[in-house]
C-alpha positions in Angstrom: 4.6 -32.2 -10.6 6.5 -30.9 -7.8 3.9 -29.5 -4.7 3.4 -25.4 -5.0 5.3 -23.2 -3.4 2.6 -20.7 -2.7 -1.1 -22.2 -2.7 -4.6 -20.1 -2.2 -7.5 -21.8 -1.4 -10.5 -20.8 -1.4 -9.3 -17.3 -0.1 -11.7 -14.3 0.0 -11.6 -10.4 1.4 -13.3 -7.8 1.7 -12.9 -3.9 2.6 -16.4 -3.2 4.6 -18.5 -4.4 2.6 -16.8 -4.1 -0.7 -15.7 -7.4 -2.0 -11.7 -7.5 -2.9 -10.6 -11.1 -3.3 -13.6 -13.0 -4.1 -12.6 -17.2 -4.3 -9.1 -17.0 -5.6 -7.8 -21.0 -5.9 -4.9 -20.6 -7.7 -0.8 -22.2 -7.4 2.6 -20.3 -8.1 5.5 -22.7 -8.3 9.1 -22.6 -7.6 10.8 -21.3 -10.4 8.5 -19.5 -11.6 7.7 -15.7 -13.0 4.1 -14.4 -12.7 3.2 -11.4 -13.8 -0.7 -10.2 -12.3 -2.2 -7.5 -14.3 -5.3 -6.1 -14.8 -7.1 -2.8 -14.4 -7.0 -0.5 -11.1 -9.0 -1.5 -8.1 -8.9 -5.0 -9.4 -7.7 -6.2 -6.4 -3.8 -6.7 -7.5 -2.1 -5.6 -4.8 -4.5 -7.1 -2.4 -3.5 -10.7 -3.9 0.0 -10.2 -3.0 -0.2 -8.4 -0.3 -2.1 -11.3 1.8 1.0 -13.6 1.1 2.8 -12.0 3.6 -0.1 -10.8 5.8 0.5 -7.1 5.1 -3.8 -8.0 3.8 -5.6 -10.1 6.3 -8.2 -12.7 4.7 -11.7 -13.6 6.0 -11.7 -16.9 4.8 -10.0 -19.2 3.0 -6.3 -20.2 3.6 -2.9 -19.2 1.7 -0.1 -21.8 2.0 3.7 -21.0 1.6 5.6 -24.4 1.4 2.5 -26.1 2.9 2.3 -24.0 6.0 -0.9 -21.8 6.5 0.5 -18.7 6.6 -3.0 -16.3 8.7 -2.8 -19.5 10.9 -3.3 -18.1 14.7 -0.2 -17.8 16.5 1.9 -17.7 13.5 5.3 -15.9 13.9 5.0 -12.8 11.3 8.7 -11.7 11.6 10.0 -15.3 10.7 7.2 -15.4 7.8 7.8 -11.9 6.4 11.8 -12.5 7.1 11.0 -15.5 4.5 9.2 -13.4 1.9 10.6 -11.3 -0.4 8.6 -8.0 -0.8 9.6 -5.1 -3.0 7.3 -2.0 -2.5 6.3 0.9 -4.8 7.6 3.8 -2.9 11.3 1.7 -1.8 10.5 1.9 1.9 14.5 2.1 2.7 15.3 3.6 5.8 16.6 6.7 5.4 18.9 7.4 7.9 20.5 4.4 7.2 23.6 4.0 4.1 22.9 1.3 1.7 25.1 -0.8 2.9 23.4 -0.5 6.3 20.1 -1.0 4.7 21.1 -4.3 3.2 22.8 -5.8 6.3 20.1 -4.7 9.2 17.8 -7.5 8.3 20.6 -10.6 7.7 22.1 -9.6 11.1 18.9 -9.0 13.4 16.5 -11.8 11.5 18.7 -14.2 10.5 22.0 -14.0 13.0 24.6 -13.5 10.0 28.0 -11.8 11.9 29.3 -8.2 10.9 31.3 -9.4 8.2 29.2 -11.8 6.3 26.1 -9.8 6.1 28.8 -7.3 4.6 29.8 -9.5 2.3 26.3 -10.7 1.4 25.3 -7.0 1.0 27.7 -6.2 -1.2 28.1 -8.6 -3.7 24.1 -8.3 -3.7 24.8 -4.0 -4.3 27.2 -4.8 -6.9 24.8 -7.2 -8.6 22.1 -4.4 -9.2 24.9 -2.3 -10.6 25.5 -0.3 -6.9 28.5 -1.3 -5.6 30.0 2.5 -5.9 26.8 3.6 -3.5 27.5 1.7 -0.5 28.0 4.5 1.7 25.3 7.0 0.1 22.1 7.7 1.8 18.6 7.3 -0.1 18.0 10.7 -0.7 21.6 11.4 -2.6 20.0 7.9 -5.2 17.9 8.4 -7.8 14.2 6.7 -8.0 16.0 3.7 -10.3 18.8 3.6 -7.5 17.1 3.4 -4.5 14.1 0.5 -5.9 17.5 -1.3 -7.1 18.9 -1.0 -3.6 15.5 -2.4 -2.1 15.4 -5.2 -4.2 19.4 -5.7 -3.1 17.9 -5.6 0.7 14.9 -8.2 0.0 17.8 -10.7 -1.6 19.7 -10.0 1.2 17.6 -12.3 3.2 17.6 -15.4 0.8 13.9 -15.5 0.4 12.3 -18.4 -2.1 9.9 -16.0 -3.3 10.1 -12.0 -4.3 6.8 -10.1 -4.3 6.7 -6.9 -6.3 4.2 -4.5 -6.2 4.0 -2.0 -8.8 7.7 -1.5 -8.9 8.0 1.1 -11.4 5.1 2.9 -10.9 7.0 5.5 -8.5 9.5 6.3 -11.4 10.6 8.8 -14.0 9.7 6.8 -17.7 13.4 6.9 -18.0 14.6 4.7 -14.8 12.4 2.2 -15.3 14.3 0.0 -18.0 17.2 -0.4 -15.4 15.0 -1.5 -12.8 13.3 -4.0 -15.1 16.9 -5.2 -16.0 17.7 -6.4 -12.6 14.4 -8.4 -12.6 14.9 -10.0 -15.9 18.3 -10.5 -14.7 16.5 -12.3 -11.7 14.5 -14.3 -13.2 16.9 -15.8 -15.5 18.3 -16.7 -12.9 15.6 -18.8 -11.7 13.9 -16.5 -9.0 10.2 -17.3 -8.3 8.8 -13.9 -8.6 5.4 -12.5 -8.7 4.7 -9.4 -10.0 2.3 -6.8 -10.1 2.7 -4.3 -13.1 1.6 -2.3 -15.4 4.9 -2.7 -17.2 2.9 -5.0 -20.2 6.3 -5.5 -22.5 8.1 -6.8 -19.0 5.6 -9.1 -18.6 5.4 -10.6 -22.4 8.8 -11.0 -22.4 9.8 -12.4 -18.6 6.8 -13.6 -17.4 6.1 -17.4 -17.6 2.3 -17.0 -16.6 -0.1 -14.1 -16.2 -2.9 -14.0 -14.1 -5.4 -11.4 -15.7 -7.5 -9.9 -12.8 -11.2 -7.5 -12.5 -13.3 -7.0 -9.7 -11.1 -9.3 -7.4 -11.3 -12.0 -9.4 -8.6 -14.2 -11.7 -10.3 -14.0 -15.0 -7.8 -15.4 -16.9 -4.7 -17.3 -16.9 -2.3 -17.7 -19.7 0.9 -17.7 -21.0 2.0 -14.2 -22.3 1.4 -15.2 -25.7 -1.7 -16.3 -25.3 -2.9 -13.3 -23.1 -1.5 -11.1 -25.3 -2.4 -12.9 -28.8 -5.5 -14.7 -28.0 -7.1 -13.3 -24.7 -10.3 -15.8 -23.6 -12.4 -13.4 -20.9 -14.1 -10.8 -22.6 -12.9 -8.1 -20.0 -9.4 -9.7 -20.6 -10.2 -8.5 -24.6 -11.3 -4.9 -23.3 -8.3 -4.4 -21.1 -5.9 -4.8 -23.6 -8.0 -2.7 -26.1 -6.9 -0.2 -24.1 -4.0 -0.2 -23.1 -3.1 0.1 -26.8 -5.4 2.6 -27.6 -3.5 6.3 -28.8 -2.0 7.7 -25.7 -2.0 4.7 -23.6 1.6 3.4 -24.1 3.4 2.6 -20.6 0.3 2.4 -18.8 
């Protein structure tokens, strides 16, 4: 077995007094697609949040390819430039075209020249189906278009790893299915990707692992057809009651 690409040990977190990571140990490897789910406030987006130190930790340590990522004195640009992260509201900058969106980062962080972050960008724009947009602004895209575009920008920088947080939850029911292409399209692809959703039918059919969360704790981890056939945790068994219950579809 290869050595994890992302490792938490031991890590815990709290808001105040309110615990919201409590002992996470757990591995994600290279390669691989995991889906977190579980109900709101169950400390999700926290998780993924602390791999790139949006979420600080109190204790505990988070490794990235062996390296202690809330080490003192650690470089957050080069970390973040290294991570992948794909937000719920798109976070592009909006006086910016998507071309220029795409190439900011490759150019400043990463020294690329003019013409091969162009490059780069582009054949990343066409990828997600946007090469015709390269010289819109945000607000003249659609919901679907501009989380497409942000997930063209996070690819831009050649990360090992894209974080997603809630990516869909932001949009109309009827652009989510073409920003759930692209990711399936990623992660045949071989993309390690971890991914916070609600989307349940994305993650029985993409994910290779899900991590089933509650109170800020991994309850359960399984394969999608176990989670979704057999679930172990009891609270594992009441989450998925209802999220099939009558008027719960999509959730």
């Amino acid at each position: 077995m290869t050595p994890p690409l992302i490792e938490f040990q031991q890590v815990h977190k709290r808001y105040g007094d309110q615990p919201a990571l409590v002992d996470i140990n757990e591995q994600i490897h290279a390669g691989e697609v995991l889906v977190v789910c579980g109900p709101s406030g169950s400390g999700k987006s926290t998780l993924i949040r602390t791999i790139n130190r949006l979420e600080p930790i109190q204790s505990g340590r988070i490794l990235l390819k062996g390296q202690d990522v809330h080490r003192p004195g650690l470089d957050l640009n080069a970390l973040r430039a290294g991570i992948g992260f794909v937000f719920q509201q798109f976070n592009l900058f909006p006086h910016l075209k998507v071309l220029e969106n795409c190439t900011l980062a490759p150019q400043r962080l990463l020294g690329l020249g003019a013409d091969e972050a162009r490059d780069r960008a582009t054949q990343l724009l066409q990828r997600v189906g946007l090469g015709h947009k390269l010289d819109a602004r945000p607000d003249q895209l659609s919901g679907g278009q501009q989380q497409r575009v942000a997930i063209a920008r996070a690819l831009a920088m050649q990360p090992p790893v894209l974080l997603f947080d809630e990516p869909t939850s932001a949009l109309d029911p009827e652009m989510v299915g073409e920003v759930l292409a692209v990711m399936q399209d990623l992660a045949r692809d071989g993309m390690t990707m971890v991914c916070v959703t609600h989307e349940m039918g994305f993650a029985a059919e993409v994910a290779d692992r899900l991590w089933f969360m509650d109170a800020g704790r991994v309850l359960e981890r399984a394969t999608p057809q176990a989670f979704f056939s057999d679930p172990q945790h009891p609270r594992a068994r009441q989450f998925l009651r209802e999220i099939r219950a009558p008027g719960m579809a999509g959730r």
